[in-house]
C-alpha positions in Angstrom: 123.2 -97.4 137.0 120.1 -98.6 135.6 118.5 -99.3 138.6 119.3 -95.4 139.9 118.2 -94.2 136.7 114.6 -95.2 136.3 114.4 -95.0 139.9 115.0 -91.2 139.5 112.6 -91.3 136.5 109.5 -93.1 138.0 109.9 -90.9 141.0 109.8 -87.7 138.5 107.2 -88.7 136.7 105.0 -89.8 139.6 105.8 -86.4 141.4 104.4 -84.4 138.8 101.3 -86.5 138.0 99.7 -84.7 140.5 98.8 -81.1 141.9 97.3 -78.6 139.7 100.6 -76.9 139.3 102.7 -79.8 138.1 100.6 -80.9 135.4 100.8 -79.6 131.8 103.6 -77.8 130.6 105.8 -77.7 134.0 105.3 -82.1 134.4 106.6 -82.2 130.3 109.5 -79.9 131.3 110.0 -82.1 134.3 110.5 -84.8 132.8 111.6 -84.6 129.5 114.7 -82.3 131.5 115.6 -85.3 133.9 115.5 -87.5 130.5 118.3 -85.3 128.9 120.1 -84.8 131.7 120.4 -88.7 132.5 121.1 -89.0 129.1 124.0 -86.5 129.7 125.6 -87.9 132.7 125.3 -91.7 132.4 125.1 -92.4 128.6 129.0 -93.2 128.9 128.1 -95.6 132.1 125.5 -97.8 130.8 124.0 -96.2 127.7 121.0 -94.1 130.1 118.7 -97.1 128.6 115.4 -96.6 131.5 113.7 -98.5 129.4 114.2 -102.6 128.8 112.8 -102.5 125.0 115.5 -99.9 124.1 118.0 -102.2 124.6 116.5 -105.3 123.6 116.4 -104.2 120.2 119.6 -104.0 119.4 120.9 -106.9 121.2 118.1 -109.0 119.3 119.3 -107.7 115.9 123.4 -107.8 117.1 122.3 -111.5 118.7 123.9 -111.1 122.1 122.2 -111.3 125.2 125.1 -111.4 127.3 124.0 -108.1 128.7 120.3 -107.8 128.0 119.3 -109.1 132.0 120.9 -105.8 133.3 118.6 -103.2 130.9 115.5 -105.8 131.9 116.3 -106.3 135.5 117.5 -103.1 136.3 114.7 -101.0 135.2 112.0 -103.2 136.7 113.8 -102.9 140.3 114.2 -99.0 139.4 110.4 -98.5 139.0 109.9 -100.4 142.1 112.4 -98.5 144.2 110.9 -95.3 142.4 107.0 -96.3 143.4 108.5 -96.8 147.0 110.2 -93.6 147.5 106.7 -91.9 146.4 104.3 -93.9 148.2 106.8 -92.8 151.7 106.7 -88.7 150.1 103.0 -88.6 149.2 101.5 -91.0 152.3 98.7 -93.6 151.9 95.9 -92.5 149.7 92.8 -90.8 151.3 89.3 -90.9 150.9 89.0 -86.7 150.6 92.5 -87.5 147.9 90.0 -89.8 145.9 87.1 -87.7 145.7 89.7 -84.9 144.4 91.3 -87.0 141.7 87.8 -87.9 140.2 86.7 -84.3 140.0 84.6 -84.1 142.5 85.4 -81.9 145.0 83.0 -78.4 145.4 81.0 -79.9 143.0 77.8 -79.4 145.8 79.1 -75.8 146.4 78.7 -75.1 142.0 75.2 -76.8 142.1 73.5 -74.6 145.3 
């Protein structure tokens, strides 16, 4: 469950990282909405954790760490799986993509 759960966050947050029209209020609303609503529908599962220092904590003051691996194994292989599935959506960065992301682009056209 962990694993499906930050994989479905990474890929959220990475989809609305770019594009003028996902950024700002409309990436928080994103976001913040598939927090809450993984909350919502796997809290009873595994606890919706997504994040290995969220459960650490309390199995470090509790002192069992029968179950830690899953919330530190789980999420790392999510992100991974979630970094995949974007890098197949988005394709292989371009040189016109980089010049984009810096700022760059029409900057000749403002200065003619």
């Amino acid at each position: 469950m962990e694993v499906l759960l930050t994989a479905g966050l990474v890929t959220t947050i990475l989809g609305t990282a770019s594009g003028a029209r996902n950024i700002g209020t409309n990436g928080a609303i994103a976001v913040g909405g598939y927090i809450a609503l993984a909350g919502v529908w796997a809290a009873p599962v595994s606890g919706a954790s997504m994040n290995p220092v969220r459960s650490f904590a309390p199995d470090l003051v509790r002192g069992d760490f029968s179950t830690t691996w899953i919330y530190i194994v789980g999420p790392i292989l999510g992100a991974l799986i979630g970094v995949g599935i974007e890098s197949i959506l988005k394709g292989k960065p371009t040189a016109a993509g980089a010049v984009a992301a810096q700022g760059a682009l029409g900057v000749e056209e403002a200065t003619e």
